[in-house]
N, CA, C and O atoms as a MOPAC input file, in Angstrom:
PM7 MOZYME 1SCF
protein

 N    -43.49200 1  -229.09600 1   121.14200 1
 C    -43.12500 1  -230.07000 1   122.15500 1
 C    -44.12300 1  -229.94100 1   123.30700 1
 O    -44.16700 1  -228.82900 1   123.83100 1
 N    -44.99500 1  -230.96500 1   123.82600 1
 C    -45.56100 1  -230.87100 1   124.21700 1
 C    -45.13300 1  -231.07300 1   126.17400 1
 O    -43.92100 1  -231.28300 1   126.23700 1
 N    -45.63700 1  -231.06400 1   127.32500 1
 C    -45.11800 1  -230.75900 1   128.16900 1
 C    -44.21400 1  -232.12000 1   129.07400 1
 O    -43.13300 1  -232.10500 1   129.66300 1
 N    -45.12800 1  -233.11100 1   128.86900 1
 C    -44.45900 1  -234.23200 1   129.35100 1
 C    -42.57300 1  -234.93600 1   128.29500 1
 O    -41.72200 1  -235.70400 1   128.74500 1
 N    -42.61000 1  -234.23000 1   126.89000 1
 C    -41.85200 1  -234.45700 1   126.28500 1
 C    -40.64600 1  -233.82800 1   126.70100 1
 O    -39.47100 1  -234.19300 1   126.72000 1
 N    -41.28500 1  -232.71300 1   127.05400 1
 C    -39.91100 1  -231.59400 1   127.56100 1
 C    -39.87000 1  -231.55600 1   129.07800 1
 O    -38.89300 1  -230.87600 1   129.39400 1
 N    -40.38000 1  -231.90600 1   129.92800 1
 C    -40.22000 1  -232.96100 1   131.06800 1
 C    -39.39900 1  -234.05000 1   130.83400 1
 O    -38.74200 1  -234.26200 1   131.85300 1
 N    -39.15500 1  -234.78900 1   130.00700 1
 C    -38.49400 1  -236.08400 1   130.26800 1
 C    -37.32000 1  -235.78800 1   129.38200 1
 O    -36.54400 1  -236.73100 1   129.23300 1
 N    -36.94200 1  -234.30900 1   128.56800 1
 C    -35.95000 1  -234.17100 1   127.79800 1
 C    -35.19100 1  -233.79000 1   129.47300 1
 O    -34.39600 1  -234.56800 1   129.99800 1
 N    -35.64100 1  -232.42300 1   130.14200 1
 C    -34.77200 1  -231.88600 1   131.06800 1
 C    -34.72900 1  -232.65700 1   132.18300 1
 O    -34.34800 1  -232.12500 1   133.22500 1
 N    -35.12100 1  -234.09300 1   132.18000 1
 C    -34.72400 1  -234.69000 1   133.60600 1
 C    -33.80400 1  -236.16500 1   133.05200 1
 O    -33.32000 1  -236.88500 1   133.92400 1
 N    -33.65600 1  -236.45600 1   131.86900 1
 C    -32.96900 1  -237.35300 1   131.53800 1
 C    -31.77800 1  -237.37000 1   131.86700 1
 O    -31.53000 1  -238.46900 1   132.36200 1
 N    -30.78500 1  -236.62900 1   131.84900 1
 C    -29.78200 1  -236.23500 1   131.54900 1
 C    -28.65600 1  -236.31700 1   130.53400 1
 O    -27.44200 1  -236.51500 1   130.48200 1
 N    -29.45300 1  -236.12000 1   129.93800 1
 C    -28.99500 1  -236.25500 1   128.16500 1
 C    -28.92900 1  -234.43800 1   128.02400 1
 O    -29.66600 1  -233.64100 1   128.60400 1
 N    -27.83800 1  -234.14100 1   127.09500 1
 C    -27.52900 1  -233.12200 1   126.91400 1
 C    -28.91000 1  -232.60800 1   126.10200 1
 O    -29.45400 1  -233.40000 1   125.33300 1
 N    -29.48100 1  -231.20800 1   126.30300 1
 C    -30.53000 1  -230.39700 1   124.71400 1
 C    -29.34100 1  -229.29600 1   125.00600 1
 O    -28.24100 1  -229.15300 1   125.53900 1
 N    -30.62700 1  -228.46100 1   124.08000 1
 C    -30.15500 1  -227.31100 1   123.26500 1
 C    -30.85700 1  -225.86400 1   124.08400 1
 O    -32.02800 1  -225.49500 1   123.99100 1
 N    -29.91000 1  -225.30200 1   124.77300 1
 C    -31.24100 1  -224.03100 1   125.45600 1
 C    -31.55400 1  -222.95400 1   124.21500 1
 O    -31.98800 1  -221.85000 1   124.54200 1
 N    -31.41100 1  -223.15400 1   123.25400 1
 C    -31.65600 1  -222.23700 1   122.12700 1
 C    -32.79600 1  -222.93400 1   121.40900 1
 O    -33.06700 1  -222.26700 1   120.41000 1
 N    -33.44500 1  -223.82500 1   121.49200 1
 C    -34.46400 1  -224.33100 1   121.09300 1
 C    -35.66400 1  -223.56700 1   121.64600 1
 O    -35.93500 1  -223.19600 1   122.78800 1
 N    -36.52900 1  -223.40700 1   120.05100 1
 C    -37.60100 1  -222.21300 1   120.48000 1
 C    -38.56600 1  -222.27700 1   121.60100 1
 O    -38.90900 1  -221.33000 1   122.30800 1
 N    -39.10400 1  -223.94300 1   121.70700 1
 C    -40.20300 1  -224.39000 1   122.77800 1
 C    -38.96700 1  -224.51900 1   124.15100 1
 O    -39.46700 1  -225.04700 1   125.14400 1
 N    -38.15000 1  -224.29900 1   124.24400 1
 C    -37.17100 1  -224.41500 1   125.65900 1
 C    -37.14600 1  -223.00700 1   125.83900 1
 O    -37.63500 1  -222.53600 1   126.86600 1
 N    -36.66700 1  -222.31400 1   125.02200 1
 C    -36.61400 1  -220.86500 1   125.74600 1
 C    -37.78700 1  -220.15000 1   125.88200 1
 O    -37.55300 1  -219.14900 1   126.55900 1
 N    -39.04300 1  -220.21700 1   125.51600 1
 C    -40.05900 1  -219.87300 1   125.43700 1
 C    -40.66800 1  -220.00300 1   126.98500 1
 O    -41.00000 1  -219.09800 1   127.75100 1
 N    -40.70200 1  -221.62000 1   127.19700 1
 C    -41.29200 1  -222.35800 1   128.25300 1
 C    -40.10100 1  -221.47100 1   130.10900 1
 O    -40.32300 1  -221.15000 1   131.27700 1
 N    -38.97600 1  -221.50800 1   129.14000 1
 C    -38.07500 1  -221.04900 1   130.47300 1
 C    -38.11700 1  -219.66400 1   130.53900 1
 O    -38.11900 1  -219.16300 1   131.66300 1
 N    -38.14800 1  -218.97600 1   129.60600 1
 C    -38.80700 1  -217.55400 1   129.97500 1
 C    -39.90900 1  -217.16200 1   130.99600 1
 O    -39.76200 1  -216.46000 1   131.99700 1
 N    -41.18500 1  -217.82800 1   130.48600 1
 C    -42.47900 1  -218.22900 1   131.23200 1
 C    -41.95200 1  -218.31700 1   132.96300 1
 O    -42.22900 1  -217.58500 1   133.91300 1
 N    -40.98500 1  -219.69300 1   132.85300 1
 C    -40.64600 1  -220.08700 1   134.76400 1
 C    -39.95100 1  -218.49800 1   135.25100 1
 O    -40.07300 1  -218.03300 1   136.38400 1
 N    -39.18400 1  -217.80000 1   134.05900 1
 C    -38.26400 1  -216.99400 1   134.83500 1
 C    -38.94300 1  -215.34200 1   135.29100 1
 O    -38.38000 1  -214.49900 1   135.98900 1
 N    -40.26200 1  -215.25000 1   134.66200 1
 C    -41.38700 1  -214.33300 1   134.91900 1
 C    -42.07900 1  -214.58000 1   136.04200 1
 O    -42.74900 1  -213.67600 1   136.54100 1
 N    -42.01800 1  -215.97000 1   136.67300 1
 C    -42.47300 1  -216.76600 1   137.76400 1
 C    -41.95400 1  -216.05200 1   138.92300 1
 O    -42.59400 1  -215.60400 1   139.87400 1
 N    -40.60100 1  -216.00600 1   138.68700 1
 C    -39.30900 1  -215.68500 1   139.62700 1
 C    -39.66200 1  -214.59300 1   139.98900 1
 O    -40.34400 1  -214.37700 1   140.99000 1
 N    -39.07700 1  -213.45700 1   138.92300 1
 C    -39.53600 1  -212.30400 1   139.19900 1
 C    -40.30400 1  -211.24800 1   140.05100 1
 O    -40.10300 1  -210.28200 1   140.78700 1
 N    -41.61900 1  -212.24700 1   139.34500 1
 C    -42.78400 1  -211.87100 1   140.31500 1
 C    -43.07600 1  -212.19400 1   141.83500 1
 O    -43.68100 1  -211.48500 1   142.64000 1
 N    -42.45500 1  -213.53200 1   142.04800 1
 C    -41.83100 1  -213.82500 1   143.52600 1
 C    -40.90100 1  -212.49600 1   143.66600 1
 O    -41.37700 1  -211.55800 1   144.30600 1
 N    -40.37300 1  -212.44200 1   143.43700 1
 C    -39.24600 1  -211.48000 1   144.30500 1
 C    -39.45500 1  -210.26300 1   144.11200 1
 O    -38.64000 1  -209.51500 1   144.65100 1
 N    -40.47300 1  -209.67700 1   143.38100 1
 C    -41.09900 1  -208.43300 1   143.63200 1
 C    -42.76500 1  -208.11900 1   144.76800 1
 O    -43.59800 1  -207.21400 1   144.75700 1
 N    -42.62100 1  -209.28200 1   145.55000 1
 C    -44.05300 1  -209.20200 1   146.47900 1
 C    -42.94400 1  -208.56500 1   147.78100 1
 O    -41.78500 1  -208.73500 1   148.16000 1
 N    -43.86400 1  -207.94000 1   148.05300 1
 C    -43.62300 1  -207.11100 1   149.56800 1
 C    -43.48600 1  -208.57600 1   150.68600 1
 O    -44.05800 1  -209.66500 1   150.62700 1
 N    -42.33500 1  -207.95400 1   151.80800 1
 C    -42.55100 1  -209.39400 1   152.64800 1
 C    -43.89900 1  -209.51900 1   153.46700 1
 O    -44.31900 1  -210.60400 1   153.86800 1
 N    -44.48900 1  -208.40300 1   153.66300 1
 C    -45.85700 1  -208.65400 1   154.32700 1
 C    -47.17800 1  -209.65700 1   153.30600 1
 O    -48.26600 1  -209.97800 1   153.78600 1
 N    -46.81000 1  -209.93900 1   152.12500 1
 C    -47.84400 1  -210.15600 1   151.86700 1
 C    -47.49800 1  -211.61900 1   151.02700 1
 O    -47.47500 1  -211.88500 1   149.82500 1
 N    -47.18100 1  -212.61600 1   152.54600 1
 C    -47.27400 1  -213.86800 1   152.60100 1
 C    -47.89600 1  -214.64100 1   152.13400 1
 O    -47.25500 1  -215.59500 1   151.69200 1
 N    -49.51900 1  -214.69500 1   151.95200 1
 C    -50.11300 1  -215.88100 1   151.66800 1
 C    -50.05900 1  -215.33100 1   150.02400 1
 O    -50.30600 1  -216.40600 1   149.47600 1
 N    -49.94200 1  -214.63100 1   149.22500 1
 C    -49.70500 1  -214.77500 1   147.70700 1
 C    -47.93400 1  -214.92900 1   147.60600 1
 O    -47.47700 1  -214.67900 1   146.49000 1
 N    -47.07600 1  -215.26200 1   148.53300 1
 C    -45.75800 1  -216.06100 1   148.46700 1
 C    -46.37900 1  -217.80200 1   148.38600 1
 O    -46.25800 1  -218.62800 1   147.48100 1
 N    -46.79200 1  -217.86300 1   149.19800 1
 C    -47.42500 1  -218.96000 1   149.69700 1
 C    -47.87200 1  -219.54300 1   148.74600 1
 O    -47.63400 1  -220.75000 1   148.72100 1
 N    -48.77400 1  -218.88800 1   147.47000 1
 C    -49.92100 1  -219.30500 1   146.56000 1
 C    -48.96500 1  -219.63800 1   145.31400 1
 O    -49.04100 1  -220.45400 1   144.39500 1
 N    -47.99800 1  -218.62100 1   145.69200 1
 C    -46.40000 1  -218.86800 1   144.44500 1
 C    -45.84100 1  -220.13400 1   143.85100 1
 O    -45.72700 1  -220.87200 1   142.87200 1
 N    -45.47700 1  -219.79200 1   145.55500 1
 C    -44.83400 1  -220.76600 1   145.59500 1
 C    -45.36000 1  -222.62600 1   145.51900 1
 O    -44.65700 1  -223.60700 1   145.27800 1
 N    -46.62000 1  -222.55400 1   145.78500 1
 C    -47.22300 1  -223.63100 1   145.52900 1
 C    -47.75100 1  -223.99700 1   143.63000 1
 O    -48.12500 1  -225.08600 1   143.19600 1
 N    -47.62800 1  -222.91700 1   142.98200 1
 C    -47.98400 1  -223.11300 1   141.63200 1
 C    -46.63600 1  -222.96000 1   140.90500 1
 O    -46.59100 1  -222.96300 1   139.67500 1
 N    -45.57600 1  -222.83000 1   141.64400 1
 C    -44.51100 1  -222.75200 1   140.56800 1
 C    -43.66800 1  -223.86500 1   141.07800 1
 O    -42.48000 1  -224.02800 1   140.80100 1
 N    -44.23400 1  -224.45000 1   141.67700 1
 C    -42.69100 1  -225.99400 1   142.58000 1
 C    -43.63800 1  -227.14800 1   141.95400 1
 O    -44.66900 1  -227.01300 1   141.29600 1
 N    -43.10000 1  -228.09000 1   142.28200 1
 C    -43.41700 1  -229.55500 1   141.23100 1
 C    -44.20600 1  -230.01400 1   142.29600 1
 O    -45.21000 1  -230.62700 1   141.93400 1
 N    -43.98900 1  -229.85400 1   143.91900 1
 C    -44.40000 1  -230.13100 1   144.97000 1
 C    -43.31400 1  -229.58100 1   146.14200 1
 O    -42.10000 1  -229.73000 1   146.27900 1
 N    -44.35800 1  -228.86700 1   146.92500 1
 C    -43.84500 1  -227.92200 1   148.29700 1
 C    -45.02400 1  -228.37000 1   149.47700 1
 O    -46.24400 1  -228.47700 1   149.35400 1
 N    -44.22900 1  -228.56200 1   150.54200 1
 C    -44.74000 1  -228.71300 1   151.95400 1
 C    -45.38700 1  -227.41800 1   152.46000 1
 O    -45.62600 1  -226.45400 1   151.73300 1
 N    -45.67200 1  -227.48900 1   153.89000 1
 C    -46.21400 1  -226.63900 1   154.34600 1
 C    -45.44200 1  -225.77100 1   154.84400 1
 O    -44.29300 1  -226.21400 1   154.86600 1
 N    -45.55400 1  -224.27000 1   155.44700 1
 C    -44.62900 1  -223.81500 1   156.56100 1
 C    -43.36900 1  -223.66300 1   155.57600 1
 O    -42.40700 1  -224.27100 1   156.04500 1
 N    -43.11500 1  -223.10700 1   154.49100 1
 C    -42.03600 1  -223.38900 1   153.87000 1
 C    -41.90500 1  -221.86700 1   153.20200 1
 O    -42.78100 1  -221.18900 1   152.66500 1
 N    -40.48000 1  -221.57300 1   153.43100 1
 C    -40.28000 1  -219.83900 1   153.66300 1
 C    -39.09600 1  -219.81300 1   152.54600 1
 O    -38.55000 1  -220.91200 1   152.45500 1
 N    -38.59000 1  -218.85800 1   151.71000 1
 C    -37.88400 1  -218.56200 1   150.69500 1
 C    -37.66400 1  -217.03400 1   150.62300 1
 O    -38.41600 1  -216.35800 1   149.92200 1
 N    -36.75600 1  -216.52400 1   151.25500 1
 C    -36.01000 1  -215.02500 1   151.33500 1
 C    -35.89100 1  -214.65000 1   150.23200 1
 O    -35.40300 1  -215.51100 1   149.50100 1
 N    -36.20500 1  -213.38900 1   149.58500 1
 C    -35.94500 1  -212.58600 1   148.15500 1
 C    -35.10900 1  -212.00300 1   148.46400 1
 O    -34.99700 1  -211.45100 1   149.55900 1
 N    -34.22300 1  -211.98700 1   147.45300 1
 C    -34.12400 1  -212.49100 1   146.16500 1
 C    -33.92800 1  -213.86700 1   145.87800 1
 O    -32.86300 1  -214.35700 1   146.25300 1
 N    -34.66300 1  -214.51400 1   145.34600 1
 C    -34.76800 1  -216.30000 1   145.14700 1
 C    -34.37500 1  -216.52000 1   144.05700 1
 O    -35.06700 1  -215.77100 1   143.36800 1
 N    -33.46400 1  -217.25400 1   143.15200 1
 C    -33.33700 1  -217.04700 1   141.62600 1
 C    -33.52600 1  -219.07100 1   141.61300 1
 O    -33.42700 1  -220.02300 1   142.38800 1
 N    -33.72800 1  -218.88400 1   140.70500 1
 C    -34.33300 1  -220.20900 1   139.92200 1
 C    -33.97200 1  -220.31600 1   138.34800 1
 O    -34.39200 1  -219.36700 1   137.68600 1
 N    -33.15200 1  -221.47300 1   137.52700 1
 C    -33.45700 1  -221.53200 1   136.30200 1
 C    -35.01600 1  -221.63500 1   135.71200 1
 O    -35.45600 1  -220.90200 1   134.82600 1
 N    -35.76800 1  -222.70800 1   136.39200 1
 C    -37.16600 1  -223.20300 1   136.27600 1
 C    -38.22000 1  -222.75200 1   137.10500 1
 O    -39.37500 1  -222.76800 1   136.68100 1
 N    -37.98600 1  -222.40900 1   138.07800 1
 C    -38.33600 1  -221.78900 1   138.95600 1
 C    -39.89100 1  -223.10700 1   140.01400 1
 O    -41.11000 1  -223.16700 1   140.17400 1
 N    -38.70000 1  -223.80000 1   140.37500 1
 C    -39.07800 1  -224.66200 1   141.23900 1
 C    -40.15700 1  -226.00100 1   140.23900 1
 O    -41.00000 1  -226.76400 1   140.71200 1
 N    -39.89000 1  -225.92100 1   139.37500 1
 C    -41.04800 1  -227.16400 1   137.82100 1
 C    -40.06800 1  -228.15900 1   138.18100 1
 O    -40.51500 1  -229.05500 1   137.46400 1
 N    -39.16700 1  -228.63200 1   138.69400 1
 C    -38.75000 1  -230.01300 1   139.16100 1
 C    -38.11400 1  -230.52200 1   140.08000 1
 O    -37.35500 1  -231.48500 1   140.19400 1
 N    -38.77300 1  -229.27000 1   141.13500 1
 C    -38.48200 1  -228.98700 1   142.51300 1
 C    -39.38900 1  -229.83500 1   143.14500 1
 O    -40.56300 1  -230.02800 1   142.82600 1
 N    -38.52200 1  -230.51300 1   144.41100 1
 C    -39.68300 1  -231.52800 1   145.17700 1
 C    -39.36400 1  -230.77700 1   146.80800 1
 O    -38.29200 1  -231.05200 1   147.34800 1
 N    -40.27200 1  -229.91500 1   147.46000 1
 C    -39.63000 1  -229.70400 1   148.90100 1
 C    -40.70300 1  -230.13700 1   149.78600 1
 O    -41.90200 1  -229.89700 1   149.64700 1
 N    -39.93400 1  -231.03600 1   151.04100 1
 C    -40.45500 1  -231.12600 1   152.15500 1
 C    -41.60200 1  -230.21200 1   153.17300 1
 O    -42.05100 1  -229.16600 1   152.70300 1
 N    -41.92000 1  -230.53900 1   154.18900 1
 C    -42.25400 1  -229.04000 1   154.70100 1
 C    -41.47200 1  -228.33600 1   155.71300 1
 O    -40.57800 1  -228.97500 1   156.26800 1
 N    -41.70100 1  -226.92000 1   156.09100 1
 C    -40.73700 1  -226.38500 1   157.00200 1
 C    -39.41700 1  -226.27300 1   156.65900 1
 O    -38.48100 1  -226.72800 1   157.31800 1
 N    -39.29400 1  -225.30500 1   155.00800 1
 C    -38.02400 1  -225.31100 1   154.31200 1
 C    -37.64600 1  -224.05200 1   154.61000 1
 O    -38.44800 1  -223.31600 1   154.03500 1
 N    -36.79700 1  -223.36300 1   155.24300 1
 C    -36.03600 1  -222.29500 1   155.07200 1
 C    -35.11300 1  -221.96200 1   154.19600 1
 O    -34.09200 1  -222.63400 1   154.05000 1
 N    -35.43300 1  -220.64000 1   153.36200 1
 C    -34.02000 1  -220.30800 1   152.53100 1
 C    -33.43200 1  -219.08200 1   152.60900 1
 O    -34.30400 1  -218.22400 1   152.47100 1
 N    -32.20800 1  -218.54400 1   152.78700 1
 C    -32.37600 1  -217.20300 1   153.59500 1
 C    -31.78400 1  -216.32800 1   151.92900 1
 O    -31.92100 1  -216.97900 1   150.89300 1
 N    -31.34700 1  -215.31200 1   151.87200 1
 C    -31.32800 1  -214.38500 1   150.82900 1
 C    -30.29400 1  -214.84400 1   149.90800 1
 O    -29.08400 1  -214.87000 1   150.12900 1
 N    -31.06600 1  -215.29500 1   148.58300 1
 C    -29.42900 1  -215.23900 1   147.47300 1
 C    -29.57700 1  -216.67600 1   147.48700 1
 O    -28.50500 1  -217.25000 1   147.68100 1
 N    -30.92500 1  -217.69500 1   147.29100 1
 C    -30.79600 1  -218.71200 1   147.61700 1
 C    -31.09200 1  -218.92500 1   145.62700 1
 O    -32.00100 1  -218.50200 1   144.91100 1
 N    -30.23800 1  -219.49900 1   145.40800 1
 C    -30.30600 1  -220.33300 1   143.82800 1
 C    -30.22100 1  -221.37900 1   143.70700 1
 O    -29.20100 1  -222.05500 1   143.83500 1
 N    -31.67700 1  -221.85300 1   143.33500 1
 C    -32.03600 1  -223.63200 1   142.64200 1
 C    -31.39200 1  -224.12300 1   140.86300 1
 O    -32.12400 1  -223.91600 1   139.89400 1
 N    -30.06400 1  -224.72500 1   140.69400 1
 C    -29.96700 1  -224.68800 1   139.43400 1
 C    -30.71100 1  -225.95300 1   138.99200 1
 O    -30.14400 1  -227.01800 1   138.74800 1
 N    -31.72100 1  -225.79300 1   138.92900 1
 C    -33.06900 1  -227.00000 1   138.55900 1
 C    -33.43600 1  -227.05600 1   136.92800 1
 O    -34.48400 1  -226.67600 1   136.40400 1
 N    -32.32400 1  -227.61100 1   136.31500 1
 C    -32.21000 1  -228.21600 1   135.18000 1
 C    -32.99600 1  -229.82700 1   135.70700 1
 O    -34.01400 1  -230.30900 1   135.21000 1
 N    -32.29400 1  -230.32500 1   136.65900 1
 C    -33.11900 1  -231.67800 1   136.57400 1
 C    -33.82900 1  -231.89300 1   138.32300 1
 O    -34.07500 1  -230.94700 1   139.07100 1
 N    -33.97000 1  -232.84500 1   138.54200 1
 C    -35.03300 1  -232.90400 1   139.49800 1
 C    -33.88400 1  -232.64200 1   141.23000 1
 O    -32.91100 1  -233.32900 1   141.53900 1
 N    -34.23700 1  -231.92500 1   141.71000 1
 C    -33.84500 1  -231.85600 1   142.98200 1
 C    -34.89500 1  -231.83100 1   144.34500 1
 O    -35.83100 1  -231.03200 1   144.37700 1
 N    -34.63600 1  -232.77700 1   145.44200 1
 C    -35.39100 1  -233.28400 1   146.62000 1
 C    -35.17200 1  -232.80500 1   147.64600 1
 O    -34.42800 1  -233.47900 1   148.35900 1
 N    -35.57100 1  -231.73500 1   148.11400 1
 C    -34.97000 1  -231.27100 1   149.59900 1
 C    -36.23000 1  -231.92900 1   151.01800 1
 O    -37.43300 1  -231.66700 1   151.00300 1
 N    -35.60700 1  -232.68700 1   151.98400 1
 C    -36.45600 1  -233.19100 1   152.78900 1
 C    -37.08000 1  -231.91100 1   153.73600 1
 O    -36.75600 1  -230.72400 1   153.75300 1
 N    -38.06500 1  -232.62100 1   154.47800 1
 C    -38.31200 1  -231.69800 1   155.91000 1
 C    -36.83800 1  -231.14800 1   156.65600 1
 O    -35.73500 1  -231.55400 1   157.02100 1
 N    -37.78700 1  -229.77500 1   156.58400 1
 C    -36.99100 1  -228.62100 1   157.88800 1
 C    -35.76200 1  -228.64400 1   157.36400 1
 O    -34.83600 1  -228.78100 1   158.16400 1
 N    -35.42400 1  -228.51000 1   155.82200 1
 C    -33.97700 1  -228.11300 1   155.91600 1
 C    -34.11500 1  -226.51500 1   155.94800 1
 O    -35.13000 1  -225.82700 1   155.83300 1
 N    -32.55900 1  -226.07600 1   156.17000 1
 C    -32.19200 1  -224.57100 1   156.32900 1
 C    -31.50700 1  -224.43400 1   155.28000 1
 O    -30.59300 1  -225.25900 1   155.27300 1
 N    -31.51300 1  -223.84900 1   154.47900 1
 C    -30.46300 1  -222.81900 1   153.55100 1
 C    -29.93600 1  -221.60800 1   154.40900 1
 O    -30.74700 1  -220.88700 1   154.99000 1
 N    -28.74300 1  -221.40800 1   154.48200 1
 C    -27.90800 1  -220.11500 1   154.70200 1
 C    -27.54600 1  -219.21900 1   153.56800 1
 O    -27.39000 1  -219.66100 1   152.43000 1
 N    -27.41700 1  -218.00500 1   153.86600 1
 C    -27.69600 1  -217.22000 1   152.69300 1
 C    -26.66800 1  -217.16400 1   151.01100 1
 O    -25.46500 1  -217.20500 1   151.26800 1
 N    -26.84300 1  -217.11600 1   150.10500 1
 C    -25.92200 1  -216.99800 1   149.26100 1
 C    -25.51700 1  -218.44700 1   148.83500 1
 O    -24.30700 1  -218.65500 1   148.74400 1
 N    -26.42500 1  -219.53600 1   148.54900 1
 C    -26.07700 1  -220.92100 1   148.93600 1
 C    -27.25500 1  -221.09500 1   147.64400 1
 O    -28.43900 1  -220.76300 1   147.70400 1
 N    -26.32700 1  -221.89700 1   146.14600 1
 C    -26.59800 1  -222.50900 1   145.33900 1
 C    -26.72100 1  -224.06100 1   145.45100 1
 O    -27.04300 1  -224.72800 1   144.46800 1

């Protein structure tokens, strides 16, 4: 399955299968994404920064995400504004496409 196919399976909203080999494969991949976000030291911002810009579908500027961050996809059909705050325990269940505008706040523990 190639990537735009399985793009338009997980934003349709038509039921799949998460046991399908190219789905769990591909979501493994996003969830190694995660990980590695939430194992960077907080001092060392601009590779959050670089993260977070290669693992979101599209992210603004000025845009901050507290670890532990959990993600199904890990931000692949995530659209954020700029000047996003998210404070600790913040979970994206990004099965399909979600839009957060400028300068929103997340409070902590907030799916």
């Amino acid at each position: 399955m190639d990537s735009f196919e399985f793009y338009q399976m997980m934003t349709s909203g038509r039921l799949f299968c998460y046991n399908d080999p190219s789905i769990a494969q591909e979501q493994l991949k996003r969830l190694d994404l995660v990980f590695a976000y939430n194992q960077l030291k907080p001092s060392q911002q601009q590779q959050k920064q670089e993260m977070l810009k290669a693992m979101f579908a599209e992210i603004g500027e000025d845009c901050y995400l507290e670890t532990p961050f959990y993600s199904e996809w890990a931000g692949k059909f995530c659209r954020f504004g700029k000047g996003i705050y998210a404070n600790y325990n913040f979970m994206l269940v990004d099965d399909g496409e979600i839009t957060v505008g400028d300068y929103t706040m997340f409070g902590p523990n907030v799916t």
